[in-house]
N, C-alpha and C positions, 0 to 999 in steps of 0.2 A: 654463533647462537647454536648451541646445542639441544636439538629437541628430546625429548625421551621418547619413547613407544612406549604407549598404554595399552597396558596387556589385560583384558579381560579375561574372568575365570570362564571357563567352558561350562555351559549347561550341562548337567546332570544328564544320565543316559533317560532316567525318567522322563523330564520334561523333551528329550525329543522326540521319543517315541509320542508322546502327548500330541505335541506339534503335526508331526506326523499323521497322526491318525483324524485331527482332526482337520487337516486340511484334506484328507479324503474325501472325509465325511462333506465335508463345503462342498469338493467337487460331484460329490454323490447329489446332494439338495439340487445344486446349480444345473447338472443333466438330468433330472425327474422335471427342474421347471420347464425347462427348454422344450423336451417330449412331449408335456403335458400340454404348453402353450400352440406348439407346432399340429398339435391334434391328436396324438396318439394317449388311447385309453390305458389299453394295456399294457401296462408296464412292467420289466419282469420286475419279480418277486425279491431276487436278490440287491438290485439298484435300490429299492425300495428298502430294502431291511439296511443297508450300508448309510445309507441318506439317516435313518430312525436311529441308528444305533454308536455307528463311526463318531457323529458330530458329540454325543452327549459324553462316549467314550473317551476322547480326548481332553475335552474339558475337565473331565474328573482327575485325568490322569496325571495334568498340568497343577490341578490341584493338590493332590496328592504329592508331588512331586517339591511343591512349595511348601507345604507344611513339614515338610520332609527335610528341606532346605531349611526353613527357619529352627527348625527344630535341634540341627548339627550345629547352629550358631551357637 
């Protein structure tokens, strides 16, 4: 029985960077809950701009990346 390997195409540099940024951003949201829950007010300004900014960045960028994809099709 000979199997083959199924070779998948590699993701686009765009869609990693995508991934990337937005799993930041997750980690961003998920450390502002934690702080916030545990008691703390103050929060710096940049965890907070990473959390607003990271998550929405990624998504866009995954998007872009698939249209970008279909588009070479």
């Amino acid at each position: 029985m000979g199997t083959s390997a199924k070779t998948y195409p590699r993701k686009p540099w765009l869609m990693r960077l995508g991934i990337g940024v937005f799993a930041v951003g997750v980690l961003a949201v998920l450390a502002v809950f934690v702080m916030f829950a545990a008691g703390l007010r103050d929060l710096p300004v940049w965890l907070s701009a990473a959390a607003g900014v990271a998550t929405p960045l990624g998504i866009a960028l995954g998007l872009i990346a698939l249209v970008r994809e279909h588009r070479a099709r």
